[in-house]
TORMAR-690533 format. One record per residue: residue number from 0; residue in one letter; chain; x, y, z of N, C-alpha, C in turn. Coordinates in nm, 3 decimals. Atoms other than C-alpha are relative to their C-alpha. Layout:
<atoms>
pos, code, unit, n_X, n_Y, n_Z, ca_X, ca_Y, ca_Z, c_X, c_Y, c_Z
NUM, A, A, X, Y, Z, X, Y, Z, X, Y, Z
...
</atoms>
This chain:
<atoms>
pos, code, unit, n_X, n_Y, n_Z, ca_X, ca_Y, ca_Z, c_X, c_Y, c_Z
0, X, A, 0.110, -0.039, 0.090, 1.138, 0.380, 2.156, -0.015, -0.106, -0.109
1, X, A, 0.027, 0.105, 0.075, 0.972, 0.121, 1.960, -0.013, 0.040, -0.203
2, X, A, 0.018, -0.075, 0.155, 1.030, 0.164, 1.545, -0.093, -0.067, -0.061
3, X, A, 0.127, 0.004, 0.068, 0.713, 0.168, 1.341, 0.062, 0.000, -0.163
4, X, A, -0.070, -0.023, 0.143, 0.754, 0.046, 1.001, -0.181, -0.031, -0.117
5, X, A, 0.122, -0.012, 0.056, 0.415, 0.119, 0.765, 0.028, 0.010, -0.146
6, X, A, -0.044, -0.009, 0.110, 0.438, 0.047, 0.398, -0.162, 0.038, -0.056
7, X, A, 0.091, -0.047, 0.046, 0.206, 0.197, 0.177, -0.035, -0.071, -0.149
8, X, A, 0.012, 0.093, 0.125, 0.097, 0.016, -0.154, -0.124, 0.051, -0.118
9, X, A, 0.121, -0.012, 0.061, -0.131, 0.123, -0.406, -0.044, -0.075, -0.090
10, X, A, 0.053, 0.202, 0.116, -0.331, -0.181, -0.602, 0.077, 0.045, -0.113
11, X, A, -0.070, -0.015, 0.128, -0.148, -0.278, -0.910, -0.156, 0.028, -0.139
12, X, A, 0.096, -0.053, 0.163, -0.335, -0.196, -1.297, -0.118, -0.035, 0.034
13, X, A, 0.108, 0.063, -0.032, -0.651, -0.232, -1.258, -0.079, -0.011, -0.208
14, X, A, 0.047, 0.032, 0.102, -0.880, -0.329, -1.605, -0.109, 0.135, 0.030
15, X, A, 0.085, -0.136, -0.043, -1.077, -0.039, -1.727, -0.142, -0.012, -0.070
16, X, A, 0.131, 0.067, 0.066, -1.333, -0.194, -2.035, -0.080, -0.091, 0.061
17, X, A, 0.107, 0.125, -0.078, -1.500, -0.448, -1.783, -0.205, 0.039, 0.017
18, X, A, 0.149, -0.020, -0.036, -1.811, -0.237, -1.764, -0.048, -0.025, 0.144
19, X, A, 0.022, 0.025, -0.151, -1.805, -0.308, -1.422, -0.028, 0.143, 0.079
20, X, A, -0.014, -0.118, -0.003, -1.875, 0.011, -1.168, 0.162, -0.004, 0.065
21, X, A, -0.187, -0.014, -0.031, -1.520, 0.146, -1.050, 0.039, -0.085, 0.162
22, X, A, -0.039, 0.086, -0.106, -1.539, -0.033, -0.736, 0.035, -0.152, 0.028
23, X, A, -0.015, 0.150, 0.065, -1.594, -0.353, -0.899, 0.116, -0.022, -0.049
24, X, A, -0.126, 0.026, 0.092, -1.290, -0.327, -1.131, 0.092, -0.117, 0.043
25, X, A, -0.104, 0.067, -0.030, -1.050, -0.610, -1.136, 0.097, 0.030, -0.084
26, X, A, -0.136, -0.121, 0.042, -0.693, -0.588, -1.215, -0.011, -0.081, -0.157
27, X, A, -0.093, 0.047, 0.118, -0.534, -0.613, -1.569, 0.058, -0.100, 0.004
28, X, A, -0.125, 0.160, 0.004, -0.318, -0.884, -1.679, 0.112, 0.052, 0.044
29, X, A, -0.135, -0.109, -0.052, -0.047, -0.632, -1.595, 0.005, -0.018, 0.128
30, X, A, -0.011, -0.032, -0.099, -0.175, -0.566, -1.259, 0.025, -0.162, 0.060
31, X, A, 0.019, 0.175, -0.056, -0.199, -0.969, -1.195, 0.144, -0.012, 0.031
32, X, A, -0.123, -0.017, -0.031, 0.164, -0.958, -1.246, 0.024, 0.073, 0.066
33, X, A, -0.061, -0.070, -0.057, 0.252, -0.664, -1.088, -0.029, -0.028, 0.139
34, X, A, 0.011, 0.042, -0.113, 0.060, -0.787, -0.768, 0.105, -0.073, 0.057
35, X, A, -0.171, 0.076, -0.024, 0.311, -1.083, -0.777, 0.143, 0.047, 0.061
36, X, A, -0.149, -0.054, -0.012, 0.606, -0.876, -0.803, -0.002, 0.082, 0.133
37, X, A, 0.000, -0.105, -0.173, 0.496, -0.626, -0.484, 0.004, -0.139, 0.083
38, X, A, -0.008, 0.170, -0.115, 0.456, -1.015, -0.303, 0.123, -0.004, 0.042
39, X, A, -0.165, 0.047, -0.044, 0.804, -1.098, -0.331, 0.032, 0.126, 0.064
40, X, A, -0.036, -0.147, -0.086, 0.876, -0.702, -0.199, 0.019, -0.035, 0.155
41, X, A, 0.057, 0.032, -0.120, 0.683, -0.779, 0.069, 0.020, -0.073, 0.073
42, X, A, -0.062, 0.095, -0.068, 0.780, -1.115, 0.162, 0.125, 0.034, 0.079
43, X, A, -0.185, -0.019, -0.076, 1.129, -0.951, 0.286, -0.076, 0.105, 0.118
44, X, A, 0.058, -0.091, -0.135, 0.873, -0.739, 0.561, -0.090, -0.135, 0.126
45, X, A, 0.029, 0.102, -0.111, 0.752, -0.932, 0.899, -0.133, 0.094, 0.007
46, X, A, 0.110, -0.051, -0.038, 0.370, -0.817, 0.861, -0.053, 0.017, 0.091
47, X, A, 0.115, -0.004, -0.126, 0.149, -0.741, 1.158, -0.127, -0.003, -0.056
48, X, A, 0.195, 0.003, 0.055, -0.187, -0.616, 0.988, 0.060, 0.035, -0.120
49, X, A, -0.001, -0.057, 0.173, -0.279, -0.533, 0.612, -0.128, 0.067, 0.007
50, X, A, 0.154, -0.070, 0.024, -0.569, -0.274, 0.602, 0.035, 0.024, -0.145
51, X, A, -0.002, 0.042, 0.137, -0.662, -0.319, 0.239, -0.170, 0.053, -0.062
52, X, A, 0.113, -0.053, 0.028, -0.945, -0.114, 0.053, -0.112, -0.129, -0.031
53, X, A, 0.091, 0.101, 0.069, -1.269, -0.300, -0.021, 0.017, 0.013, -0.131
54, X, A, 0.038, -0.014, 0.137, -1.257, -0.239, -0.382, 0.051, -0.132, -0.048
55, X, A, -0.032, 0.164, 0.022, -1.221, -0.554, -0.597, 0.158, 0.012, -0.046
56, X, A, -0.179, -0.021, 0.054, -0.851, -0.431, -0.780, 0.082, -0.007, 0.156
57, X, A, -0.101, 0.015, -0.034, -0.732, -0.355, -0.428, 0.058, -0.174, 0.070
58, X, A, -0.008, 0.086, -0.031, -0.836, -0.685, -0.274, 0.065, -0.127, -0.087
59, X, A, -0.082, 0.087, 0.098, -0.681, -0.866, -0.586, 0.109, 0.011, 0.009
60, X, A, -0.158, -0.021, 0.012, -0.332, -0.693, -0.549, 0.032, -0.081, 0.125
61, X, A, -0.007, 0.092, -0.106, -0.335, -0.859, -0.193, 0.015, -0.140, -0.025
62, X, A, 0.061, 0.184, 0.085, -0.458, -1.207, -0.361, 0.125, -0.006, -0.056
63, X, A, -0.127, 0.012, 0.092, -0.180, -1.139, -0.584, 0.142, 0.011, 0.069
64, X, A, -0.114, -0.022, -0.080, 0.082, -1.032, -0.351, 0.023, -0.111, 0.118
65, X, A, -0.012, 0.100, -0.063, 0.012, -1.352, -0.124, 0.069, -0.142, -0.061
66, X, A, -0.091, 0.121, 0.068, 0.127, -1.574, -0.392, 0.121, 0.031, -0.063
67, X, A, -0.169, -0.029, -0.022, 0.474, -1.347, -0.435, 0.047, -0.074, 0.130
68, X, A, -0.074, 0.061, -0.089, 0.518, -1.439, -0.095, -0.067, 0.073, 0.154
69, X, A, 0.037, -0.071, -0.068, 0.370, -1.166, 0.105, -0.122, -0.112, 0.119
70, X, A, 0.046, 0.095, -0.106, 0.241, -1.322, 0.454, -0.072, 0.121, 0.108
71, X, A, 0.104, -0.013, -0.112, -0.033, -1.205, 0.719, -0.110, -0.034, 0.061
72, X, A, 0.065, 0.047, -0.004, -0.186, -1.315, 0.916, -0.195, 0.080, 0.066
73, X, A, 0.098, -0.119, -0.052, -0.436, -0.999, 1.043, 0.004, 0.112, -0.120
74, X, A, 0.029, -0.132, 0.172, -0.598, -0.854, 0.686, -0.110, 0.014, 0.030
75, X, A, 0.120, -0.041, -0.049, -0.864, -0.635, 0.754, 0.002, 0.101, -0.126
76, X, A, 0.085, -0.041, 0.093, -1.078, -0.508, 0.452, -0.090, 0.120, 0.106
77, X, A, 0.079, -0.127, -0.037, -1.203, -0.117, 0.532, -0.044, 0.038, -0.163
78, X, A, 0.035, -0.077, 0.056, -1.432, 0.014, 0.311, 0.026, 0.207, 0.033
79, X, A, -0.053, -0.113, 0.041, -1.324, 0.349, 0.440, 0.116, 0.084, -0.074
80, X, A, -0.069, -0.045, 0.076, -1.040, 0.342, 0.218, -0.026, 0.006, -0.130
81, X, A, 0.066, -0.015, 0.181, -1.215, 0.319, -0.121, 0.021, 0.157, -0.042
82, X, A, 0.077, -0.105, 0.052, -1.344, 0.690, -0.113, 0.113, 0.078, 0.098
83, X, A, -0.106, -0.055, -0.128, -1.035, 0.769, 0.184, 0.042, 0.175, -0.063
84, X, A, -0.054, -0.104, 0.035, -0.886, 1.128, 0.188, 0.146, -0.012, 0.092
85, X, A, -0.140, 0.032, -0.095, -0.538, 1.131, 0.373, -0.018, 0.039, 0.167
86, X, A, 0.017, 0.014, -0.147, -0.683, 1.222, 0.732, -0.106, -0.112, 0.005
87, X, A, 0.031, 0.141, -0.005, -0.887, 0.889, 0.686, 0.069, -0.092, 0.032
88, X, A, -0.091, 0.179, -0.024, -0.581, 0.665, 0.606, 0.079, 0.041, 0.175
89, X, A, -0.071, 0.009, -0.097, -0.392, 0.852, 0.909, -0.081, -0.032, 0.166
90, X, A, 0.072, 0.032, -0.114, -0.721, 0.803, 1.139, 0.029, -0.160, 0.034
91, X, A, 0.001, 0.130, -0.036, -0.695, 0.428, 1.049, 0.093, -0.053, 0.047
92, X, A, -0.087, 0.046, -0.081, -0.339, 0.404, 1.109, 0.026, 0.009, 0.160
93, X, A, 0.011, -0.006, -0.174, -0.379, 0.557, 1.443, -0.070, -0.091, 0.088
94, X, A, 0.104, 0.062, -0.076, -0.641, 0.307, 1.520, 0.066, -0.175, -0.020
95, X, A, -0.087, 0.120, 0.029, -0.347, 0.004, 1.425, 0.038, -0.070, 0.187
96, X, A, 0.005, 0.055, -0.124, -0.315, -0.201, 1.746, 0.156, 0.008, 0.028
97, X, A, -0.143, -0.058, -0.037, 0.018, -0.113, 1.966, 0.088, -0.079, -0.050
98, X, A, -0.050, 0.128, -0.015, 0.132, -0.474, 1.961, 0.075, 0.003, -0.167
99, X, A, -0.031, 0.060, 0.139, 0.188, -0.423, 1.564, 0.137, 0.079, -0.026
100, X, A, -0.152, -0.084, 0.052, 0.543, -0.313, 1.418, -0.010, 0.050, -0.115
101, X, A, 0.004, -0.013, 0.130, 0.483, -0.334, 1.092, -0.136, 0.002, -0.084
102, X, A, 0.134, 0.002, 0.092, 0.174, -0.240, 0.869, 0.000, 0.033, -0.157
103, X, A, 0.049, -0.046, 0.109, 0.060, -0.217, 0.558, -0.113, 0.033, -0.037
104, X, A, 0.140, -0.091, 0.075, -0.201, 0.018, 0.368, 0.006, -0.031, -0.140
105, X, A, 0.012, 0.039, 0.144, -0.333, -0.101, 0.022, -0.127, 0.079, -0.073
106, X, A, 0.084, -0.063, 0.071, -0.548, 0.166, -0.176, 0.022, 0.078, -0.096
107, X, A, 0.007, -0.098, 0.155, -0.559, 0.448, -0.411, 0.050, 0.113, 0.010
108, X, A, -0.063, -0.152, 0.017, -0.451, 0.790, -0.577, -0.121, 0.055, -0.002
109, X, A, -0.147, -0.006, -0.061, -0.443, 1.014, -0.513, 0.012, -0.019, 0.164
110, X, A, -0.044, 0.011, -0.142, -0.485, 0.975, -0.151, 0.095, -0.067, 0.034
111, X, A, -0.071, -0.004, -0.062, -0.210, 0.785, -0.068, 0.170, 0.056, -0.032
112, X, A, -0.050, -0.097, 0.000, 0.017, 0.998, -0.232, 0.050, 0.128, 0.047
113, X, A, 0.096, -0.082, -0.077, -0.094, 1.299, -0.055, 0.025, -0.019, 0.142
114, X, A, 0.010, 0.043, -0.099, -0.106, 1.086, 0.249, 0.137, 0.021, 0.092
115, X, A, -0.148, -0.016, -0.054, 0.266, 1.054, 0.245, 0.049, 0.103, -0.015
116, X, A, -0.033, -0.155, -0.007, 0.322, 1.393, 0.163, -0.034, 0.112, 0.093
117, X, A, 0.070, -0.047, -0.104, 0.123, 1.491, 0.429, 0.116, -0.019, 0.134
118, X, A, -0.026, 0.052, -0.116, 0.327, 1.291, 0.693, 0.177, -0.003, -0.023
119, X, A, -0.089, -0.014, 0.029, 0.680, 1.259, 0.543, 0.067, 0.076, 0.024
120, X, A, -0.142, -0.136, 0.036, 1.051, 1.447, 0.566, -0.003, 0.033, -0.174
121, X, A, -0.021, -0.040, 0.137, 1.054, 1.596, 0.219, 0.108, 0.010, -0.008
122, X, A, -0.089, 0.031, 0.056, 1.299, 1.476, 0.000, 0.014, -0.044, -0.134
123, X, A, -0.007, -0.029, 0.124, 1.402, 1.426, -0.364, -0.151, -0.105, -0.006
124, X, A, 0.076, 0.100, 0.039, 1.201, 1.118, -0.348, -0.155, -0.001, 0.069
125, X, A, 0.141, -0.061, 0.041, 0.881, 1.300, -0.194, -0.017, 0.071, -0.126
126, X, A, 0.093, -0.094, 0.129, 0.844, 1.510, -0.501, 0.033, -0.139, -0.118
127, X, A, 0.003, 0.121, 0.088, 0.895, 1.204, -0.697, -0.138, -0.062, -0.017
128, X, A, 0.105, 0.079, -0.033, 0.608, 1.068, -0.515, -0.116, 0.146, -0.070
129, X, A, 0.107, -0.104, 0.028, 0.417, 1.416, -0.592, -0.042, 0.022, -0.104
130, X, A, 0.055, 0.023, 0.131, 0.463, 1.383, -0.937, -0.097, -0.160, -0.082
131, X, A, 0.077, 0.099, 0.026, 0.346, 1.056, -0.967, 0.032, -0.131, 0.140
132, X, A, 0.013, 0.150, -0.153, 0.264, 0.704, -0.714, -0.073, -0.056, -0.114
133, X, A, 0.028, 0.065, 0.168, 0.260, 0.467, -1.070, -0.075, -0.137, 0.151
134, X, A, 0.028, 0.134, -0.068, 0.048, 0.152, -0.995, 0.050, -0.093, 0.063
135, X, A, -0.050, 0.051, -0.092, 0.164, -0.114, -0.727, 0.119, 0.070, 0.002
136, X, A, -0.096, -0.079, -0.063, 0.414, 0.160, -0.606, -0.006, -0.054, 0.191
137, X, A, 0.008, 0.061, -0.132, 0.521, 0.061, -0.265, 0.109, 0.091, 0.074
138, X, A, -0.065, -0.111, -0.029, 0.655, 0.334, -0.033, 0.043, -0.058, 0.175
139, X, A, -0.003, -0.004, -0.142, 0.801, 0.278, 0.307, 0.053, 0.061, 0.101
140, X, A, -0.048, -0.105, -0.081, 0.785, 0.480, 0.578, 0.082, -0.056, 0.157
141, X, A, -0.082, 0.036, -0.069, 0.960, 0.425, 0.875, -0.058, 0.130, 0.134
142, X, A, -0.018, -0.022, -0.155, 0.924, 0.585, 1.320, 0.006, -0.034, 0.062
143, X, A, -0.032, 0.031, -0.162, 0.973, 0.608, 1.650, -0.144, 0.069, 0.034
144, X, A, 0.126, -0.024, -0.063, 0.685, 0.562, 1.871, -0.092, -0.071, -0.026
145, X, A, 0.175, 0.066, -0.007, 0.326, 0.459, 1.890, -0.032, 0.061, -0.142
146, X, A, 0.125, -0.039, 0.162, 0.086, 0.479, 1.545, -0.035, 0.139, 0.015
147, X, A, 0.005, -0.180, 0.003, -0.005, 0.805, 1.650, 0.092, 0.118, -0.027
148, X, A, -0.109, -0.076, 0.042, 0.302, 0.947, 1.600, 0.019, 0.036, -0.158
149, X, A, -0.041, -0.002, 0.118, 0.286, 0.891, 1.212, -0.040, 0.155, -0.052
150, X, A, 0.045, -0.122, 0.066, 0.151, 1.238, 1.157, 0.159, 0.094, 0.065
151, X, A, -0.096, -0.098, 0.001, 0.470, 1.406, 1.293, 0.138, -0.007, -0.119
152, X, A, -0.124, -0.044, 0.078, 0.795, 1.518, 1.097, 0.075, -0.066, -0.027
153, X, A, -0.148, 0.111, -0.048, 1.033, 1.268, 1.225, -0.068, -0.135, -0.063
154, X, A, 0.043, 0.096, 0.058, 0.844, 1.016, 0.957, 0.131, 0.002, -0.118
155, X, A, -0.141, 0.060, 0.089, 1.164, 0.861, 0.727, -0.106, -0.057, -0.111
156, X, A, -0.002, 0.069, 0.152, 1.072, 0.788, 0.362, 0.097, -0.117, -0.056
157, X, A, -0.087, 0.060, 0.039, 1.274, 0.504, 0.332, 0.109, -0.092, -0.111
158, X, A, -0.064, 0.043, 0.097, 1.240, 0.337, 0.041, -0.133, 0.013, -0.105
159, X, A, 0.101, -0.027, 0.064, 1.018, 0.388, -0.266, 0.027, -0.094, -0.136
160, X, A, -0.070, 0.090, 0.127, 1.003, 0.091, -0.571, -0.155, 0.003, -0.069
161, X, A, 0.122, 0.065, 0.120, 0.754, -0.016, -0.853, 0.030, -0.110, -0.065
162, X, A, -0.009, 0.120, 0.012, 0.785, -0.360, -0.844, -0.086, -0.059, -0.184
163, X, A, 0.086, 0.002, 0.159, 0.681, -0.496, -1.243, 0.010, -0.156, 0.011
164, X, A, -0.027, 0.153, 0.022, 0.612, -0.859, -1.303, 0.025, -0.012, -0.145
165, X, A, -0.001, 0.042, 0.130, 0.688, -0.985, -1.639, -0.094, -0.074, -0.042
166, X, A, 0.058, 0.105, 0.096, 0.483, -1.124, -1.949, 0.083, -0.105, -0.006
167, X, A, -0.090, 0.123, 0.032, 0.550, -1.459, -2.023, 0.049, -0.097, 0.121
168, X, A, -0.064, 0.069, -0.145, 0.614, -1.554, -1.629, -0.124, -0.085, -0.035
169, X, A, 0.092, 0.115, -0.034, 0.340, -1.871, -1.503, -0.066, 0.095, 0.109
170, X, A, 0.058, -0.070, -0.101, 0.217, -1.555, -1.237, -0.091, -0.002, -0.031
171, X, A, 0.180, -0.036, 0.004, -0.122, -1.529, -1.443, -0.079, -0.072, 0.072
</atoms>
């Protein structure tokens, strides 16, 4: 049985005075860093795909997480994750090509919160996630089987961080 490893990511800070509409938003100086810091995370995962919301914050945490270190070479921008509800993100994962091991999802609260609570073994560190999924939170789940499988029980929460970049780094 082949193990499926799907990390979940939600864009880092996004800026909120821009006057922009919410889809527009780009990130904070915070989130600029914090993108960074999910990079290097990431860099220690062997990507397959990155489905990554259209919105401009999430496509920046990506931008940002490519120059931590984070590598793929199959990033596919869905606008159905902007406005997603958690049988969205699990339609799209089902629709992840067999060939892939490893994926990542990059969007928003609360759906992917929710998402993993939906699909997860509950454990201290689901209700962790229930109380809050803080900006570039990065959750990884872990099965056995084909993409379709991610909706059953036997989904492992493996590891759950909030990667922070520092002020004062050269990341801006």
């Amino acid at each position: 049985m082949t193990e499926r490893t799907l990390i979940v990511l939600r864009h880092a800070k996004s800026a909120w005075d821009t006057g922009e509409p919410d889809h527009l938003r780009p990130l904070a100086p915070r989130g600029l860093r914090d993108g960074v810091a999910a990079g290097r995370v990431l860099a220690g995962h062997n990507l397959d795909v990155v489905l990554c919301s259209t919105a401009t914050r999430a496509r920046m945490t990506w931008l940002r997480a490519e120059r931590g270190g984070a590598r793929c070479t199959d990033v596919r921008f869905d606008g159905a994750l902007y406005a997603a509800d958690p049988a969205d993100v699990i339609r799209l994962v089902r629709e992840l090509p067999a060939t892939a091991r490893t994926a990542l999802v990059i969007g928003h609260e609360p759906t992917l919160a929710e998402f993993i609570l939906d699909v997860a073994q509950p454990s201290e560190v689901t209700e962790h996630i229930a109380e809050k999924f803080p900006t570039a939170a990065l959750a990884v789940l872990r099965f056995g089987g084909g993409w379709g499988q991610v909706t059953s029980r036997d989904v492992r929460l493996e590891k759950f961080e909030v990667p922070r970049g520092h002020a004062g780094t050269d990341d801006d």
